[in-house]
C-alpha positions as CSV (number, residue, x, y, z in Angstrom):
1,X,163.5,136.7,161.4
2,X,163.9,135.9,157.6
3,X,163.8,138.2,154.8
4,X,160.2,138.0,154.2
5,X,159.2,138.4,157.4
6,X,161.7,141.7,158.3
7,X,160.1,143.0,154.3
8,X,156.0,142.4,155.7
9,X,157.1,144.2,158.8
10,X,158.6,147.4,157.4
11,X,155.7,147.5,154.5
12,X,153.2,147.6,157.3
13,X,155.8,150.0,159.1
14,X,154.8,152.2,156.3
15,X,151.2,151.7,155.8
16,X,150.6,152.6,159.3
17,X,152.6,155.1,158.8
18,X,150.1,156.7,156.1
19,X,146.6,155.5,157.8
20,X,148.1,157.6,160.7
21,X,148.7,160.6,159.1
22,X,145.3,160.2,156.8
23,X,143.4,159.7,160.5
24,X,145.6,163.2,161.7
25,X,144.9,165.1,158.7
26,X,141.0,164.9,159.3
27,X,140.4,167.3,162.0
28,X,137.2,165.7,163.4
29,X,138.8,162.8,164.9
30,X,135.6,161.6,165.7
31,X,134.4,161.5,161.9
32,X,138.0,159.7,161.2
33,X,138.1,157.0,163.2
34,X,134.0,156.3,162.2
35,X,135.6,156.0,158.3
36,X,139.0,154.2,159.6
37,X,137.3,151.7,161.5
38,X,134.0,151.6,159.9
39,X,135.6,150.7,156.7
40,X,137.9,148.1,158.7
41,X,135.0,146.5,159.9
42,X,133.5,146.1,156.5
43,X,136.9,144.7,154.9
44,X,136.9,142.3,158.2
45,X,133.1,141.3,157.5
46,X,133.4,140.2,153.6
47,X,137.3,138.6,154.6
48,X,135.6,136.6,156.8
49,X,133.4,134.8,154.6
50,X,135.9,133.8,152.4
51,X,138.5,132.2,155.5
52,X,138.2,129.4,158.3
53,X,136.6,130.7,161.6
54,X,139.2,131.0,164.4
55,X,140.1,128.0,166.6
56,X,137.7,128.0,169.7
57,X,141.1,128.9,171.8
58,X,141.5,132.0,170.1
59,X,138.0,133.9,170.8
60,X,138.8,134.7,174.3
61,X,142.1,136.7,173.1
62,X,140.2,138.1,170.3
63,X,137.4,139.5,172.7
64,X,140.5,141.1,174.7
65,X,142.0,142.2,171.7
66,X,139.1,143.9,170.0
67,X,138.4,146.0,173.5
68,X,142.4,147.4,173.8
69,X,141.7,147.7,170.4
70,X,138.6,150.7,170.9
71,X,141.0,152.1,174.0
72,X,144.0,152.5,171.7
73,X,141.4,154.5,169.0
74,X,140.1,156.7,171.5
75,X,143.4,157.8,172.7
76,X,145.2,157.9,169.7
77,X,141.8,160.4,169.0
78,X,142.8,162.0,172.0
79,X,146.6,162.9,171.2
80,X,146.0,163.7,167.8
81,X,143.4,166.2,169.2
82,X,145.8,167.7,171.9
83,X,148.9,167.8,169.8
84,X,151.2,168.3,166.4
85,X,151.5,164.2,164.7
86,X,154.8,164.4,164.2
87,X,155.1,164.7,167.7
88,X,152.2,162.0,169.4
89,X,153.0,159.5,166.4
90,X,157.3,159.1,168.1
91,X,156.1,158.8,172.0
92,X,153.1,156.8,171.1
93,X,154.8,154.2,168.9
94,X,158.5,154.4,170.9
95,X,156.9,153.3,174.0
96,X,155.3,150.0,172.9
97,X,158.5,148.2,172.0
98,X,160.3,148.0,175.7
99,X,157.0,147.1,176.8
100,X,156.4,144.3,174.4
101,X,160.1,142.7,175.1
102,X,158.8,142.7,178.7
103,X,155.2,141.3,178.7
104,X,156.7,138.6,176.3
105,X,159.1,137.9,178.2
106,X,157.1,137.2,181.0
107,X,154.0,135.5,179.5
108,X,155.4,133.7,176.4
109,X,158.9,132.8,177.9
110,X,160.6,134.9,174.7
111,X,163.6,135.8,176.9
112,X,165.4,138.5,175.2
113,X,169.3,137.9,174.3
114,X,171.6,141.0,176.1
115,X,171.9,142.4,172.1
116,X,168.5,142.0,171.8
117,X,167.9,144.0,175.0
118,X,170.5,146.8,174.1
119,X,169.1,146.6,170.4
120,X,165.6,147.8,171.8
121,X,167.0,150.4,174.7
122,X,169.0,151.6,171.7
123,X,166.1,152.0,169.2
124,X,163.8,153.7,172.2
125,X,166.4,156.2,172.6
126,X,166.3,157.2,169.2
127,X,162.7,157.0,168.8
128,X,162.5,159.8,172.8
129,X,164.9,161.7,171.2
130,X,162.3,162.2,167.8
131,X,159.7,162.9,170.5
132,X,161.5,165.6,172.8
133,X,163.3,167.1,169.8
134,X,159.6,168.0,169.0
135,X,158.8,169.5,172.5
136,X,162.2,171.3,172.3
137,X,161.7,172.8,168.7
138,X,158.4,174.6,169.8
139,X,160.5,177.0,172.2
140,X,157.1,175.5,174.7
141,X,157.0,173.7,177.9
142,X,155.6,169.9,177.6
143,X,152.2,169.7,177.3
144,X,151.5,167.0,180.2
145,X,148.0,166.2,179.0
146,X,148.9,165.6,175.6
147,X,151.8,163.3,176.4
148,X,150.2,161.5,179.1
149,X,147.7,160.5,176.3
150,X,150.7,159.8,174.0
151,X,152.3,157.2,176.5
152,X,149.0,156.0,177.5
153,X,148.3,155.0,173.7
154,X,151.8,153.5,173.5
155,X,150.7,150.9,176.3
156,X,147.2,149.9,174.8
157,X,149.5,149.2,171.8
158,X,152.0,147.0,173.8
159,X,148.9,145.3,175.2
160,X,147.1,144.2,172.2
161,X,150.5,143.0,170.7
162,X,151.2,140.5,173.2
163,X,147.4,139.8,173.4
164,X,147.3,139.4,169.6
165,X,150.4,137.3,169.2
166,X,149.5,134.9,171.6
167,X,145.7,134.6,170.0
168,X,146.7,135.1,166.4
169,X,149.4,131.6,166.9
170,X,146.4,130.3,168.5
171,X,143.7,131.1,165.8
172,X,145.2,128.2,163.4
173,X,144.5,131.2,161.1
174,X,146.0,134.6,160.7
175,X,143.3,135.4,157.7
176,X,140.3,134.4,160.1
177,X,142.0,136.0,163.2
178,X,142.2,139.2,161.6
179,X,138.6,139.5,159.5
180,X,137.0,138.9,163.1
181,X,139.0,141.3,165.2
182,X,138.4,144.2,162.4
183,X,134.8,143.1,162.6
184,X,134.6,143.3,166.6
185,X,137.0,146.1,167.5
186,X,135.4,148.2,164.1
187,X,131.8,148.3,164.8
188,X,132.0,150.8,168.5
189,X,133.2,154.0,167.0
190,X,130.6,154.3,164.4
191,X,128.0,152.9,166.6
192,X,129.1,155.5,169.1
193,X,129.3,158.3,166.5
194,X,126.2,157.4,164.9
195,X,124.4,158.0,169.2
196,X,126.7,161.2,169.3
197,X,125.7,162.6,166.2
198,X,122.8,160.9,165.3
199,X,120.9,161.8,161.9
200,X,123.3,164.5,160.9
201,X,126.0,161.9,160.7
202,X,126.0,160.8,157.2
203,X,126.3,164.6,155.8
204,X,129.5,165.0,158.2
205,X,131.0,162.0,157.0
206,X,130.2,162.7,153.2
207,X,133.1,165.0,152.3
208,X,135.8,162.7,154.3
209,X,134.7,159.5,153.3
210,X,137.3,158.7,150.2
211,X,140.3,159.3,152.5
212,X,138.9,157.7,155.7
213,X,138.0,154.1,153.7
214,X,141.3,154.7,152.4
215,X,142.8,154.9,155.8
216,X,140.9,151.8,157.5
217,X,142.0,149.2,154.2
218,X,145.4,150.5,154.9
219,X,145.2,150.0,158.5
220,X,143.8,146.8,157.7
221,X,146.5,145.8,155.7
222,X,149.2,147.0,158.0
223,X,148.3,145.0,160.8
224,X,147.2,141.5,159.0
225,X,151.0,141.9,157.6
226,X,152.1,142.0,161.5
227,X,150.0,139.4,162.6
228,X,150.9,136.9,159.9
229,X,154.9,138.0,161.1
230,X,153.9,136.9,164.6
231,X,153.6,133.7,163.6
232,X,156.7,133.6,162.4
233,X,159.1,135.3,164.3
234,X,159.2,136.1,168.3
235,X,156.9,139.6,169.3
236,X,159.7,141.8,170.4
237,X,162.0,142.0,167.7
238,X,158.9,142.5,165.4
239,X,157.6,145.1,167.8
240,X,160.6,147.0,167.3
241,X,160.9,146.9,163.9
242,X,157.5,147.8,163.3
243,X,158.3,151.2,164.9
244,X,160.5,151.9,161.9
245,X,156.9,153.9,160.7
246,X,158.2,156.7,163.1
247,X,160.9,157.5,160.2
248,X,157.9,157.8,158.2
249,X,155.9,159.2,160.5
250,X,158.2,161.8,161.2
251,X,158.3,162.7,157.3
252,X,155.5,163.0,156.6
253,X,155.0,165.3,159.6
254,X,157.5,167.4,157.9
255,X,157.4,167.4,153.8
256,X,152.9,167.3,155.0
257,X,152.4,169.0,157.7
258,X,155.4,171.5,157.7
259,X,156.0,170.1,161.4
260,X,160.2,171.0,162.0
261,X,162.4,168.2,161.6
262,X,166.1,169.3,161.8
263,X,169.1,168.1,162.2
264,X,168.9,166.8,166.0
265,X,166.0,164.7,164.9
266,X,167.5,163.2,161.7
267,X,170.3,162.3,164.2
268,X,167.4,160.0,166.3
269,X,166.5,158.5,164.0
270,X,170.0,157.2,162.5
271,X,169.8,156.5,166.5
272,X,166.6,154.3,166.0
273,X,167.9,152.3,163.0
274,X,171.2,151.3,164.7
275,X,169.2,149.9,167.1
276,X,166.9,148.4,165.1
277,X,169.8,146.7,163.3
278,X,171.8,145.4,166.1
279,X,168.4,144.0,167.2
280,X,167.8,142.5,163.8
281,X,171.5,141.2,164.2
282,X,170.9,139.8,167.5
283,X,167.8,137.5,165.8
């Protein structure tokens, strides 16, 4: 991983980060995720007539990708809606990376060194002990239904990363490959809003609509930055890295939301970047 590439994936780290906690803040998740990927959809649709079509080989992954894509929406929708951000944000993003280094493995032959391996076990640590620090600091038993949701969004994510890496190296184009996957995966949620709500739609979205657009060009940006570092680097040290947004994530919960931090969760996250650097070392 050069210097440019580990610099794109902490910016998008960041960016994610923010379109994450702009896509929280909005208490209709339904009305945030229209604006997040409405407005990602329209970014994709005037991209893409500026940039090559994807290779031919590279539809059937997008097709895949753009479907994970609407099941990692609706249950990221689903765990903001069941619990605190600074909570769902940690599990969701801490369980995609082990998962990544696995499917790669196994499907794109990216055999992980034994510091690479210990880089990401380390890092996950960290990243759990973010997550159950926030269960702990509540004084409240788990909430199975919200962490279920949590785990189950951290999954779609490791799916459509190996699904994306493997399409966007195929795409001859990370430009093209991303305009057409915001363009497929961004049209269901409005389309679905637009049939749950119908004609009082447009007056809901009205008073939202500045900081959802903002959210979907961020989240547009965040992820053409990771696909252009797939190209260049192997998926699971990029996977991990990426997960860096969970020291933002876990910020802004705190200095935003006025979620707890503390002491035991600073100490994850110095946890998280160890690993994250003997990973980095490893590569």
């Amino acid at each position: 991983m050069t210097p440019l590439v580990v610099a794109a994936v902490l910016v998008a780290a960041v960016t994610h980060a923010s379109w994450n906690a702009i896509a929280a803040r909005i208490t209709d998740q339904l009305l945030s995720f229209t604006l997040i990927s409405g407005g990602g959809a329209l970014i994709g649709a005037v991209t893409a007539c500026f940039v090559p079509l994807p290779a031919a080989g590279a539809w059937p992954y997008l097709i895949a990708s753009a479907a994970l894509h609407v099941a990692y929406y609706a249950l990221l929708m689903k765990s903001f809606a069941l619990g605190d951000f600074g909570q769902m944000y940690p599990i969701a993003r801490g369980t995609a990376p082990l998962v990544v280094t696995l499917l790669a493995a196994v499907f794109l032959a990216e055999i992980p060194s034994a510091e690479q391996i210990a880089g990401v076990a380390v890092a996950c640590a960290g990243l759990t002990g973010l997550a159950l620090w926030g269960i702990r600091g509540k004084g409240a038993r788990p909430d199975w239904a919200a962490l279920l949701a949590a785990g189950a969004t951290g999954l779609s994510i490791a799916a459509y990363t190996v699904v994306d890496g493997v399409g966007v190296r195929a795409s001859e184009t990370p430009l093209g490959y991303i305009a057409w996957l915001m363009v497929l995966e961004g049209l269901v949620i409005p389309a679905y809003a637009l049939y749950r709500r119908r004609s009082a739609l447009a007056a809901e979205l009205r008073p939202y609509a500045a900081r959802g657009l903002l959210g979907g060009f961020l989240s547009v940006g965040a992820y053409a930055l990771v696909l252009w570092a797939q190209t260049k680097a192997p998926l699971a040290p990029i996977a991990a890295l990426r997960e860096s947004s969970i020291i933002v994530g876990a910020a802004i919960g705190a200095v935003l939301f006025k979620e707890r931090f503390g002491g035991p969760r600073i100490a994850a996250a110095g946890l998280m970047v160890v690993g994250i650097g003997l990973m980095l070392y490893a590569s």
